[in-house]
C-alpha positions in Angstrom: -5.2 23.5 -21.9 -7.8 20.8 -21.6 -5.7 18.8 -24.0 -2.7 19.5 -22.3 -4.0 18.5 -19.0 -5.3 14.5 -20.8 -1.6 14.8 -22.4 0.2 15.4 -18.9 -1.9 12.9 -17.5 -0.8 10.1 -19.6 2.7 11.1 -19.9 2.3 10.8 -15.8 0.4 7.4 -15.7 3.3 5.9 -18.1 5.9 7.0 -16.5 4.6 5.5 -13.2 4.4 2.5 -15.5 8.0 2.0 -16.7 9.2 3.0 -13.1 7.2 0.2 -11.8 8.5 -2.6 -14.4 11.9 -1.8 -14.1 11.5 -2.2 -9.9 9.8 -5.5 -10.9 12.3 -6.8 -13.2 15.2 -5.6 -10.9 13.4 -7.8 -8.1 12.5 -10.5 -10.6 16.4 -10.5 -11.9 18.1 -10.7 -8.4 19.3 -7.3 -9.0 17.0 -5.4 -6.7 19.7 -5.0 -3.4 17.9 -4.5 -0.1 19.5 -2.3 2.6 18.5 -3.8 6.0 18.8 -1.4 8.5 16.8 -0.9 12.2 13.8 1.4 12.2 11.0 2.7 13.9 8.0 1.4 11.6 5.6 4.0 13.5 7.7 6.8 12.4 7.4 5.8 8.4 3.5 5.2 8.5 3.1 8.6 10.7 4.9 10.4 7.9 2.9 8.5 5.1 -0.1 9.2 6.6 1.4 13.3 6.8 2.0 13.0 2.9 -1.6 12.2 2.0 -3.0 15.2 4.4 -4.7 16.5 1.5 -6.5 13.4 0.0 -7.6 11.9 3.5 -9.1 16.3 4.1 -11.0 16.1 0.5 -12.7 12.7 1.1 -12.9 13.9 4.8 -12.1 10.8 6.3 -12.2 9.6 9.5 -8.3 8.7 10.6 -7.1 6.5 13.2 -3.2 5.6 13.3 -2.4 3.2 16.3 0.6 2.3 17.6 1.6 0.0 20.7 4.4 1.6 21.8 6.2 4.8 21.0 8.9 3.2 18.9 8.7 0.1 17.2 11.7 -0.9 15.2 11.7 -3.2 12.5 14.9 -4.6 10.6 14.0 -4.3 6.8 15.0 -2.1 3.9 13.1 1.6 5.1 12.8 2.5 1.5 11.3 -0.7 0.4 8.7 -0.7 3.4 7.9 2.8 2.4 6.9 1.7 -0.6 5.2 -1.0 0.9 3.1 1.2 3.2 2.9 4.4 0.7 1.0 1.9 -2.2 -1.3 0.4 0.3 -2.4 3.5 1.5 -2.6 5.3 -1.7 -5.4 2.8 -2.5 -6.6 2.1 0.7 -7.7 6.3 0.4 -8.5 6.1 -3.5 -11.5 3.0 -2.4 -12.6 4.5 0.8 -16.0 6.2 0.8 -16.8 10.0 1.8 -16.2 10.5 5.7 -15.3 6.6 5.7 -12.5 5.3 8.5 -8.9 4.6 7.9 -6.8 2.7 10.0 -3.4 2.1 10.1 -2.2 0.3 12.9 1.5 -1.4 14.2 1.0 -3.9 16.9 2.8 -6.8 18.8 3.0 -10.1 17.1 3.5 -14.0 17.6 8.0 -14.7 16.6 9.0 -11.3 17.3 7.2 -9.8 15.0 5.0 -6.5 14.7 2.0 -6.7 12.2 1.0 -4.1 10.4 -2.2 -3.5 9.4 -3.8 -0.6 6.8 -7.8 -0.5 6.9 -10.3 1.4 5.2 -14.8 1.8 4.9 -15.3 1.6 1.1 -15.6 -0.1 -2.4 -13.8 -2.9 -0.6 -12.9 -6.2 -2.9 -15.8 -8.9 -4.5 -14.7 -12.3 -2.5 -14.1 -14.0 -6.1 -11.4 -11.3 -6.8 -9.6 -11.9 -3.8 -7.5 -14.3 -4.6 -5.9 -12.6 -7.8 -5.2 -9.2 -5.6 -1.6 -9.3 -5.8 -1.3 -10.9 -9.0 0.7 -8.6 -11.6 -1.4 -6.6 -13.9 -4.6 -7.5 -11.7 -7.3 -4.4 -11.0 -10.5 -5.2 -9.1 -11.8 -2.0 -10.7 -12.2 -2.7 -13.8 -13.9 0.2 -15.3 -10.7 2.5 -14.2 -13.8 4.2 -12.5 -12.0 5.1 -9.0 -8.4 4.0 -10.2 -8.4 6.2 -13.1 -4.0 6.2 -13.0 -3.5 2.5 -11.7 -2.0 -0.6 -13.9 -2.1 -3.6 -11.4 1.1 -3.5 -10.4 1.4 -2.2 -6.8 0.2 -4.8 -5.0 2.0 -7.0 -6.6 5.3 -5.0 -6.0 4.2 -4.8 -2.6 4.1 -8.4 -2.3 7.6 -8.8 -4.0 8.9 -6.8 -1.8 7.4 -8.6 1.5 8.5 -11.8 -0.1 12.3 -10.7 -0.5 11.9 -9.7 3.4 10.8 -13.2 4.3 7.2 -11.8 4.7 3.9 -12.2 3.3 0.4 -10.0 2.5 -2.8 -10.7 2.7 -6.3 -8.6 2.3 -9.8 -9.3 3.8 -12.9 -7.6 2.5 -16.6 -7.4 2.1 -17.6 -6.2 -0.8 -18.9 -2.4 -0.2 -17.9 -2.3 3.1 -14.4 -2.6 3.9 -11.0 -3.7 2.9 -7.9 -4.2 5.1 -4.2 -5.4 4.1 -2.7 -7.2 6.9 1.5 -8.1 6.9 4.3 -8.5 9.6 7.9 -7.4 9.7 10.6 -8.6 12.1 11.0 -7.0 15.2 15.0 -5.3 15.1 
């Protein structure tokens, strides 16, 4: 069974893989077709945070999810933003130390605009790999030592996908401290 377990694994890791390059060259292609709709963007990250219940309870981390108001709609593609929010806070939990925080938070903007913001107390990012975060096929961790599963694409998906909505990401981060992912969607 130990064999089977590597096997399932990698069958896992590559299908991930494929999925991900055919979003990417759907996007890339002009083929990808966005579905904007109004939505409440609290509602998405409160049942994104729900899904990873069990991850955030084995690292025992210390959760905060802040919103400004009750409801705060957004006009984007809710699928895409899911993705968006799912994929930074899949690695937002996969870097953040033992009992560490992590924050997501929606607040009021500049343009009518809410920005939303996913932090976490960890690995965080070296300041020279910064700039190449969202680059395709980039991984800070290059040993595969915490992202055992991960090719470098997510972030770079994520920022595809931002890009399409007339948006744009960005990350700030201290080496061994913290790391948080800042990005704004329209107001509906």
């Amino acid at each position: 069974t130990y064999y089977l377990t590597i096997v399932s694994g990698e069958v896992h890791r590559l299908s991930r893989l494929v999925s991900q390059l055919l979003d990417l060259s759907r996007m890339e292609a002009g083929m990808q077709k966005f579905n904007f709709t109004d939505f409440d963007v609290c509602e998405v990250a409160r049942l994104i945070l729900i899904s990873f219940e069990s991850k955030i309870d084995e690292k025992h981390l210390d959760v905060a999810f802040e919103c400004d108001e009750e409801r705060m709609m957004v006009h984007a593609d809710r699928d895409a933003i899911h993705q968006v929010l799912y994929n930074i806070c899949d690695n937002a939990i996969k870097f953040s130390r033992e009992g560490g925080k992590l924050r997501l938070s929606v607040t009021a903007a500049e343009r009518g605009k809410y920005r939303i913001s996913v932090y976490n107390e960890g690995s965080g990012v070296a300041k020279e790999d910064l700039p190449y975060l969202f680059d395709r096929f980039f991984k800070s961790d290059k040993s595969r030592g915490l992202d055992k599963v991960g090719v470098g694409l997510g972030l770079y998906i994520c920022k595809s996908i931002l890009a399409a909505h007339g948006e744009s990401i960005r990350a700030e981060s201290e080496e061994g401290k913290y790391c948080e992912f800042i990005f704004s969607l329209k107001r509906a």
